[in-house]
VOPA-186433 format. One record per residue: residue in three letters; x, y, z of N, C-alpha, C in turn. Coordinates in steps of 0.001 Angstrom, whole numbers, padded with zeros to 6 digits, always signed. Example, Ala and Ser with C-alpha at 12.3 -4.5 7.8 and 13.67 -1.06 7.14 Angstrom:
ALA+013190-005690+007800+012300-004500+007800+013200-003300+007800/SER+012850-002250+007080+013670-001060+007140+012900+000030+007870/
This chain:
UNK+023684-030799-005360+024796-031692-005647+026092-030891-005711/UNK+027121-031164-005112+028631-030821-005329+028843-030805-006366/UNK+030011-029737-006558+030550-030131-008242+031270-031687-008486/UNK+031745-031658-007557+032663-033367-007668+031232-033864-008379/UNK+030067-034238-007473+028927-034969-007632+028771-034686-009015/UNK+028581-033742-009511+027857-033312-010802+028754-033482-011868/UNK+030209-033500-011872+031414-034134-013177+031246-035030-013206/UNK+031116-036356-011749+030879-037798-011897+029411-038352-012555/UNK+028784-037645-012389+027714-038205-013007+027532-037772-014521/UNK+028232-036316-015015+027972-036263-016179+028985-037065-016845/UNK+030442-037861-015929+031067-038570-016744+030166-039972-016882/UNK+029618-040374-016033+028759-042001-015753+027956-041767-016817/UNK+027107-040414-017308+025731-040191-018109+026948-040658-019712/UNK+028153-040100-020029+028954-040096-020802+029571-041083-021692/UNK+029283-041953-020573+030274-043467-021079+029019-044157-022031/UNK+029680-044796-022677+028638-046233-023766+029909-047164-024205/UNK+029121-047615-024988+029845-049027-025622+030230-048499-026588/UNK+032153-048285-027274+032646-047790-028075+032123-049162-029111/UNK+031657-048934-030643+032090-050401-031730+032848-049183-032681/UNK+033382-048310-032571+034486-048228-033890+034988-047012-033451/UNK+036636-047583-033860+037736-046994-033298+038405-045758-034457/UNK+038946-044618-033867+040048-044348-034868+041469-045502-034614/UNK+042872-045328-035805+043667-046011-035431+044501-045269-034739/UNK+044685-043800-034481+045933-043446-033791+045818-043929-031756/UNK+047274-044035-031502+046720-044603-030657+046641-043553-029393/UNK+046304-043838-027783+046547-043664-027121+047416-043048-026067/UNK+047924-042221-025906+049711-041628-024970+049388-042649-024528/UNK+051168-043043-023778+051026-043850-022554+050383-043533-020920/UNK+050944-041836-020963+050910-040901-019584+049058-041267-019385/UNK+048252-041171-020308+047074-041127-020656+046727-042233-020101/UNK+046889-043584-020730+046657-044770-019776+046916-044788-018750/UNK+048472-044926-018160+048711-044779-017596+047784-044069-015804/UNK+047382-042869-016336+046412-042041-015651+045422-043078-015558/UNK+044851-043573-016847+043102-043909-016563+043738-045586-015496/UNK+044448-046083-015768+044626-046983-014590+045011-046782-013498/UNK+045955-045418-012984+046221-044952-011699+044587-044618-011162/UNK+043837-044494-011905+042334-043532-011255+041746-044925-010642/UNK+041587-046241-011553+040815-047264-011414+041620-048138-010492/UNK+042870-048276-010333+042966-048976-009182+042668-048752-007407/UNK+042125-047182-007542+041747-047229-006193+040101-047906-005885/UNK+039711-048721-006800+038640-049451-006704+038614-050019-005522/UNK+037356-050299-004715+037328-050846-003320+036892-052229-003497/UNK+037751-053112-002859+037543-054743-003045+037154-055431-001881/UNK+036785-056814-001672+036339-057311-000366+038076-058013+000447/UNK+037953-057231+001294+039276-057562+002441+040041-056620+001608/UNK+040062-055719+000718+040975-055146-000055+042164-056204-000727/UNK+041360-056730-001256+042668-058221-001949+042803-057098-003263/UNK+041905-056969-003426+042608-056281-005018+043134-057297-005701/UNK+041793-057908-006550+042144-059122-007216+042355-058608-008647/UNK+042389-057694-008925+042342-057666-010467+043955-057504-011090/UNK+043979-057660-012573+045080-057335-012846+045151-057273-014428/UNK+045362-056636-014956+045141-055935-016809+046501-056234-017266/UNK+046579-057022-018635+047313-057363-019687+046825-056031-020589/UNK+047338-054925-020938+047423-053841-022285+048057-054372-023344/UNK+047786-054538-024338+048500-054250-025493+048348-053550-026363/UNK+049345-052718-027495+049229-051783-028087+050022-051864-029312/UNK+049778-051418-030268+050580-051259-031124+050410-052470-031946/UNK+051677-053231-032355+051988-054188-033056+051201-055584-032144/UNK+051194-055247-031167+050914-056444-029880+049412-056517-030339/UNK+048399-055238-030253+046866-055620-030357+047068-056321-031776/UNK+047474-056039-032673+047444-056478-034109+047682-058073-033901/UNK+048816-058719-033608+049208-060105-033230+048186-060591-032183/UNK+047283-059716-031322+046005-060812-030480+045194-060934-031355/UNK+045080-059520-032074+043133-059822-033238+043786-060906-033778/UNK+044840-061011-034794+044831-062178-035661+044826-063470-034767/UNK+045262-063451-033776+044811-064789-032971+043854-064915-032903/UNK+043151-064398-032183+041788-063961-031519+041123-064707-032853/UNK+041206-064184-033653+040149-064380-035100+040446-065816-035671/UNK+041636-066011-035447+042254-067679-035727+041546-068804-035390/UNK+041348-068040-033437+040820-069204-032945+039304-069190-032535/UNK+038644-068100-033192+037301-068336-033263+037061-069110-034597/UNK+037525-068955-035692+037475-069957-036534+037761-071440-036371/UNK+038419-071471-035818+038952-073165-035135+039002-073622-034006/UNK+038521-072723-033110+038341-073706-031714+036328-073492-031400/UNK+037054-073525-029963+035511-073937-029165+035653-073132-028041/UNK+034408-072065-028125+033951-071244-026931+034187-072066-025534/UNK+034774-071661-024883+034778-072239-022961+035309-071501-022059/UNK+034190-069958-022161+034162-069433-020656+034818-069959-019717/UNK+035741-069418-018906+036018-069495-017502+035195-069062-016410/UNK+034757-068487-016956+033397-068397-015730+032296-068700-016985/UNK+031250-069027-016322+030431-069764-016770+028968-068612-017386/UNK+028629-068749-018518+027604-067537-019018+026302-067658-018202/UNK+025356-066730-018363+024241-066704-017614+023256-068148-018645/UNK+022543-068616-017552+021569-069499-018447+020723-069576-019013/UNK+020414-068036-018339+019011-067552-019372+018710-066236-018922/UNK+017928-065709-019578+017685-063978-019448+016105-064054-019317/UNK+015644-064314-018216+013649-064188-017899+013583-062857-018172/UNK+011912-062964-018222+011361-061227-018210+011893-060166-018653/UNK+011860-059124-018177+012652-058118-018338+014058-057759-019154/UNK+014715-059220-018135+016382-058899-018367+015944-059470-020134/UNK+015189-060618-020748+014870-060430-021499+014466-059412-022459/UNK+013933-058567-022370+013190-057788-022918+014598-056489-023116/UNK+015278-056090-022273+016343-055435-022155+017620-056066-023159/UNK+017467-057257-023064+018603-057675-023748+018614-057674-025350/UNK+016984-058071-025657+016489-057944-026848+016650-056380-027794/UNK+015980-055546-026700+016123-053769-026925+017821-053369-027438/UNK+018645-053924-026656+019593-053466-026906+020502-053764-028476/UNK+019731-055263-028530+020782-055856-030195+019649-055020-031112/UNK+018407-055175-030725+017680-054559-032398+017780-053051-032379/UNK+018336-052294-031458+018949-050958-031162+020277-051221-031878/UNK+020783-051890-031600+022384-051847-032645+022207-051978-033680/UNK+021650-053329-034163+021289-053736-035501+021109-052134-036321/UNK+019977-051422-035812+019066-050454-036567+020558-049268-036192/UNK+020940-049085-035796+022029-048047-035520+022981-048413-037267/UNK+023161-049936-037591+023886-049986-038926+023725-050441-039512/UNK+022309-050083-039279+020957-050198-041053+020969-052002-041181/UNK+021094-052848-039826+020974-054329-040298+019365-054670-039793/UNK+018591-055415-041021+017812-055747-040706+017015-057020-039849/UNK+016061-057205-038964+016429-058237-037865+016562-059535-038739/UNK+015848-059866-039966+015946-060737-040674+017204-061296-041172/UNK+017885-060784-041191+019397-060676-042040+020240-061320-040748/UNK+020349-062669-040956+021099-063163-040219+022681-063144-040195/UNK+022569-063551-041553+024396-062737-042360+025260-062030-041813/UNK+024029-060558-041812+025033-059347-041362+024855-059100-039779/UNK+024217-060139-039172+024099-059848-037697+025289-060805-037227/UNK+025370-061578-038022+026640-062864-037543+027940-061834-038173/UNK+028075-060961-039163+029071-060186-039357+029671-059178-038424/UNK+028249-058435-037912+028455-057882-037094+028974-057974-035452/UNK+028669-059180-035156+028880-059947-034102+029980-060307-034452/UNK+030971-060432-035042+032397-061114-035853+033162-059871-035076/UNK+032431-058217-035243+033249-057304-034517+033813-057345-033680/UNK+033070-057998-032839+033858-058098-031470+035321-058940-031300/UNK+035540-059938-032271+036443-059931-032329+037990-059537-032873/UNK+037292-058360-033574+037916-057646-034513+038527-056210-033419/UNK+037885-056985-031971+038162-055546-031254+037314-054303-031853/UNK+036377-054019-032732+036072-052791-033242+037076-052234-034178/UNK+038456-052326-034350+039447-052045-034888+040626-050995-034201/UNK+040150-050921-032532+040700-050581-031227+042240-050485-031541/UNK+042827-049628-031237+044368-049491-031226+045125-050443-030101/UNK+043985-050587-028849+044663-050788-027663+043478-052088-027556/UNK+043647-052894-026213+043224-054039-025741+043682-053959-024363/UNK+042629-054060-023716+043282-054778-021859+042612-056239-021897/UNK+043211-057146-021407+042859-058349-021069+042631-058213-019198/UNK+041289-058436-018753+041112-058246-017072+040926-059755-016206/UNK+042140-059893-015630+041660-061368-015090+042217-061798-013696/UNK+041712-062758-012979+041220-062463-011293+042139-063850-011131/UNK+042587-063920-010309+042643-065084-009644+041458-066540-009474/UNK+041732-067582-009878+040679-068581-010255+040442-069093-008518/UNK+040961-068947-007511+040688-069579-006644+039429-068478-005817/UNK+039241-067510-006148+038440-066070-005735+036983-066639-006431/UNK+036880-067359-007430+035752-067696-008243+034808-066275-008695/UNK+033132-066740-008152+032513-064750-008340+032750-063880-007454/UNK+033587-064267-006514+034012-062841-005735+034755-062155-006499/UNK+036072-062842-006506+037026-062209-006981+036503-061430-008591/UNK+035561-061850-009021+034764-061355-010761+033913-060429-009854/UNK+033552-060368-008856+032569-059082-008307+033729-057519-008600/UNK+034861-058126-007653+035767-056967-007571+036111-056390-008628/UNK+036116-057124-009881+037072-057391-010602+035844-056454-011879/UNK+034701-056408-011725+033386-055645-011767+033553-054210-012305/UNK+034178-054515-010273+033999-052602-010057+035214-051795-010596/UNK+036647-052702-010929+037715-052064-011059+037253-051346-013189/UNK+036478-052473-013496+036019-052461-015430+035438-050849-015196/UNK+034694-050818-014137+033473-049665-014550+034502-048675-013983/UNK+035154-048993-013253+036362-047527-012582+037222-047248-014064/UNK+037510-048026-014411+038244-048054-015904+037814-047633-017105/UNK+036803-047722-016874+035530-046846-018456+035412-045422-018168/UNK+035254-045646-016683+034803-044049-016193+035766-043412-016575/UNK+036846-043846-016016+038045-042647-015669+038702-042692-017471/UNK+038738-043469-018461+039016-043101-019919+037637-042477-020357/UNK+036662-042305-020281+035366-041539-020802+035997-040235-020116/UNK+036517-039893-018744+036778-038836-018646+037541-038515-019283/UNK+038984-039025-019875+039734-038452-020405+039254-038561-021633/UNK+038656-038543-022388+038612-038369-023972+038495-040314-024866/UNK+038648-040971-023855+039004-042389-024283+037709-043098-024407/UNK+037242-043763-025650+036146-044499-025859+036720-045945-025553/UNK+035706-046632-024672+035798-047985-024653+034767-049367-024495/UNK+035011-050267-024956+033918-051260-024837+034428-052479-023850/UNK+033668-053191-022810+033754-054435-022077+033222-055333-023080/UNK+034365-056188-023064+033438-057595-023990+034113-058698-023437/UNK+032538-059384-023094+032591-061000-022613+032812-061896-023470/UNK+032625-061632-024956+032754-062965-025906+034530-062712-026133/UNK+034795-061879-026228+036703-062373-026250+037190-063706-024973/UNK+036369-063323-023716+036901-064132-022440+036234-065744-023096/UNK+035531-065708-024145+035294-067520-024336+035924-067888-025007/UNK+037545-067372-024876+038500-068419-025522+039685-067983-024413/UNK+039539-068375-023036+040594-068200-022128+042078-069132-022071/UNK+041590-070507-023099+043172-070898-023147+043830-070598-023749/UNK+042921-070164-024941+044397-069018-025907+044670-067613-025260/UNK+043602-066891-024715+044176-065733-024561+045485-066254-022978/UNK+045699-067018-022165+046521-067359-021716+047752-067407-022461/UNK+047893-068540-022852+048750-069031-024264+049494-067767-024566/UNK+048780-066853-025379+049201-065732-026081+049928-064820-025228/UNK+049172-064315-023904+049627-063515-023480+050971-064059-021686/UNK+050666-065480-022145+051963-065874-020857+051282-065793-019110/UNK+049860-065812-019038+049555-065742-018192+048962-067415-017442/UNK+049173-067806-015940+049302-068988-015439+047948-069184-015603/UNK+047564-070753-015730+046441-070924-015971+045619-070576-014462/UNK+046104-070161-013261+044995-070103-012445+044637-068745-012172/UNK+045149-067990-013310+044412-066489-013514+042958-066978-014511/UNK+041653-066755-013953+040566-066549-014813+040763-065652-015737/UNK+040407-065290-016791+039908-064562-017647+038409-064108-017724/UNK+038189-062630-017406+037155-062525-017205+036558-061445-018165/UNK+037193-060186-019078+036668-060076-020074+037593-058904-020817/UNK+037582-058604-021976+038367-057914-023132+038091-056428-022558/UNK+038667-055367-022808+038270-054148-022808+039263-053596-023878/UNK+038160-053143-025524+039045-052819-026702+038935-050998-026201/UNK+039748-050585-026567+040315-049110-026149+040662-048168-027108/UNK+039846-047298-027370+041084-045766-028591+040139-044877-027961/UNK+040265-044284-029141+039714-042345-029370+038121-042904-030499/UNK+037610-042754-030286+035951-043176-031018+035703-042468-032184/UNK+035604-043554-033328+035135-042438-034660+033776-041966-034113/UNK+033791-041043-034303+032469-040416-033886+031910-040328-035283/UNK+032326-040145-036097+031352-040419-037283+030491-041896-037892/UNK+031066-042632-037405+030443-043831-037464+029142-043789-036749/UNK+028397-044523-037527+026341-044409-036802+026694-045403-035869/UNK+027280-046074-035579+027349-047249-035062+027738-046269-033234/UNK+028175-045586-033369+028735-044695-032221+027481-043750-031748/UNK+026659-043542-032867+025203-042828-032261+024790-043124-031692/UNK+024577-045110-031330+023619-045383-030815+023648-045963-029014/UNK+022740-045495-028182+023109-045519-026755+021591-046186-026216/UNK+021730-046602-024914+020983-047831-024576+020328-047194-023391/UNK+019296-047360-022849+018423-046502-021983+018939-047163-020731/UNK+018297-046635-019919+018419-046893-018129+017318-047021-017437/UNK+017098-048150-016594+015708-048063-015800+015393-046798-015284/UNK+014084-046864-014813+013797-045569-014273+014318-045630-012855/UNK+014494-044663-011887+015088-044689-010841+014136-045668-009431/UNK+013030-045545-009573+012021-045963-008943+011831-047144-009432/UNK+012401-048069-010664+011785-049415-010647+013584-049977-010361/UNK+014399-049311-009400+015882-050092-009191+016020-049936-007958/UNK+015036-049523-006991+015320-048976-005766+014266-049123-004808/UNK+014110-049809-003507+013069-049274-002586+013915-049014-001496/UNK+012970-048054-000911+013741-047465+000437+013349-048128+001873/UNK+013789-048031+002834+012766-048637+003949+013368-048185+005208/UNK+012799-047577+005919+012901-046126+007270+013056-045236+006573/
């Protein structure tokens, strides 16, 4: 393997799901960078459908308290529409991963309480300094959310390289008329999902815990 080969993969092996933030925030030059890296993402016809709302500072503070407003008082409604069910496996994977969190901050599976508390995080951002809002053009439907995919994972990568912990979250995108609203964007931009952003307490257990990968041979067949 090349060295290129071998930084990219130890950055891909690198990345996880940030849940707790320090508060200082971010440089700009720093962002800045991790979005110059991710927009050379490759799209279909090269439309380059994506497009990121940041906020920082005083701004993330004024979305959580929305954000948290209107999970108390409204009603979940995806713009794109959630999966309908998780068979087999994707089952079994999906399951692994919450009683892996749970046990990462000592919640027991019984304890419905603190799993609904914990799940409250997400809208708390983790307590993230920063926020991107990622959202596609509504007339693109899952294409334009395919592209829009690859630009999230170009965007994790390239802040895991720089020092930047971050998490993708789909439950912020099930309140797309407020996050419109809030952030001034036309309703025929979809909303397709949150990405909360800092520097990662690493002391938090909640940051220990990391999620396995199929084996290479049950994601792949070859043929010639």
């Amino acid at each position: 393997m090349t060295p290129d080969g071998e930084a990219f993969r130890r950055v891909m092996q690198a990345r996880y799901s940030c849940r707790a933030f320090k508060s200082n925030p971010v440089p700009r030059d720093v962002i800045e960078d991790i979005l110059n890296t991710a927009r050379h993402t490759a799209s279909w016809n090269n439309v380059q459908p994506w497009q990121v709302v940041i906020a920082s500072g005083a701004e993330t503070e004024a979305f959580r308290q929305a954000l948290l407003k209107e999970v108390q008082e409204g009603k979940p409604g995806p713009d794109l529409p959630w999966p309908e069910a998780y068979p087999d496996e994707l089952g079994d994977r999906r399951r692994t991963c919450g009683y892996g969190l749970y046990n990462a901050v000592g919640i027991a599976r019984e304890d419905r309480a603190a799993r609904a508390r914990q799940s409250m995080r997400n809208f708390e951002l983790f307590d993230a300094p920063h926020v991107a809002i990622l959202h596609t053009p509504r007339v693109l439907g899952a294409y334009g959310a395919l592209d829009a995919g690859g630009f999230l994972t170009a965007f994790m990568a390239a802040a895991t390289a720089q020092g930047v912990g971050t998490i993708a979250q789909a439950a912020v995108a099930a309140y797309p008329d407020m996050i419109r609203r809030h952030f001034g964007l036309p309703e025929e931009r979809m909303v397709l999902c949150a990405i909360s952003f800092g520097y990662a307490d690493t002391e938090h257990p909640v940051n220990n815990y990391r999620t396995e990968r199929e084996a290479f041979e049950d994601i792949v067949s070859f043929r010639g």
